[in-house]
Phi, psi and omega in degrees: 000127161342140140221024182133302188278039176210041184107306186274172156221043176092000151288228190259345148137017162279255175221022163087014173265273201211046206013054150235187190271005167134355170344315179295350180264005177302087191301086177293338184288353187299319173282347185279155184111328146008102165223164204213134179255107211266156174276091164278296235259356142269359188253194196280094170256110215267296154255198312324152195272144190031041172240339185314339166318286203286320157316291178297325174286007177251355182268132195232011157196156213287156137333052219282131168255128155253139198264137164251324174231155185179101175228221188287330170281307196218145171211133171217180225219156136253120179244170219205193175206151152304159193291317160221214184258015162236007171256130189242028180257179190306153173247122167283357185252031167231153186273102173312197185191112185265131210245139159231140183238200165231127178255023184286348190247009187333131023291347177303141185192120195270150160218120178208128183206144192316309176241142143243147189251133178249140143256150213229096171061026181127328181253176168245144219225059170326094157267112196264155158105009214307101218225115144205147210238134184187171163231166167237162180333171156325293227232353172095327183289022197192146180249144178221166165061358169279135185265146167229131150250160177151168208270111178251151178262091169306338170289007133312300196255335185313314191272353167301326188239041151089029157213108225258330208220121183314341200282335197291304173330287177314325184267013180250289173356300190327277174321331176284332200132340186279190173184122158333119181248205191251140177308166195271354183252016170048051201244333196139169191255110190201014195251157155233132148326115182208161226209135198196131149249181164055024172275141168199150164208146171337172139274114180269179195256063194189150172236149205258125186250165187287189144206097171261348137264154190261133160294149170316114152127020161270000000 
């Protein structure tokens, strides 16, 4: 019989739970109904290198998640945006998008979808190849540690930041350190690679509803 002394603690080589770090005692249903507003434009833009200024300072609201489901397994989400970045309740003029992941390590949550559509000022904005990964608090109020990753199109983002023509992007990338590679849909080399940390946002005070059409007058 085990005893302690090789690492263990007479289980599975952990913390005597389920050989994860104490996950298990974590109340997944605690988060549904949830919606948590995330800061792209405070966190850490890891890629594309020396742009995040220019990416992140253009963004004039948040990530809005509403947890719709959430058990031992799986977890998902509709996602939105906030009407800005201090007002965290839903902006009604965006078309959601329901998103799902693996909730198997919770507090830990996995998201990975081919395409997610943000709308950004008018416009919709693909981030394609789309990843994040982040956990939440204890208690449920706060999403932390979280990364996202995927892929963006500067013919997609170029009239946000003051540019009409892809190529000037790639040729400002350039001058930061970076450099345009070719898109994952071989559509042109016009994509940059991005990489966002350090995201964590509240439990707003809002419940996040589906919307596939925008009511009339956005």
């Amino acid at each position: 019989m085990p005893d302690g002394t090789d690492g263990t603690d007479g289980t599975d080589g952990t913390d005597g739970t389920d050989g994860t770090d104490g996950g298990g005692d974590f109340d997944a249903t605690q988060v549904e109904g949830k919606a948590y507003a995330i800061d792209l434009a405070e966190a850490t833009w890891v890629q594309p290198a020396g742009v995040g200024d220019l990416l992140g300072g253009s963004l004039e609201q948040n990530l809005l998640l509403g947890v719709d489901s959430a058990d031992g397994t799986s977890i998902s989400f509709i996602s939105t945006l906030t009407t800005s970045l201090t007002d965290l309740n839903q902006d009604p003029c965006q078309v959601t998008q329901d998103i799902s992941g693996d909730f198997s390590g919770a507090p830990a949550f996995e998201v990975n979808e081919p395409v997610l559509n943000v709308g950004v000022s008018g416009s919709v904005i693909p981030l394609r190849d789309f990843s994040f990964n982040a956990s939440f608090s204890d208690d449920g109020s706060a999403i932390d540690d979280g990364t996202l990753v995927a892929e963006i199109d500067v013919r997609d983002v170029g009239p946000l930041v003051g540019y009409d023509n892809p190529d000037d992007i790639c040729d400002l990338v350039v001058f930061l350190g970076t450099s345009c590679v070719a898109c994952s849909d071989a559509s042109g080399t016009y994509c940059l690679d991005t990489e966002i940390t350090n995201l964590q946002g509240p439990a707003a005070d809002t419940v996040v509803e589906r919307i596939t059409t925008p009511p009339s007058g956005c």
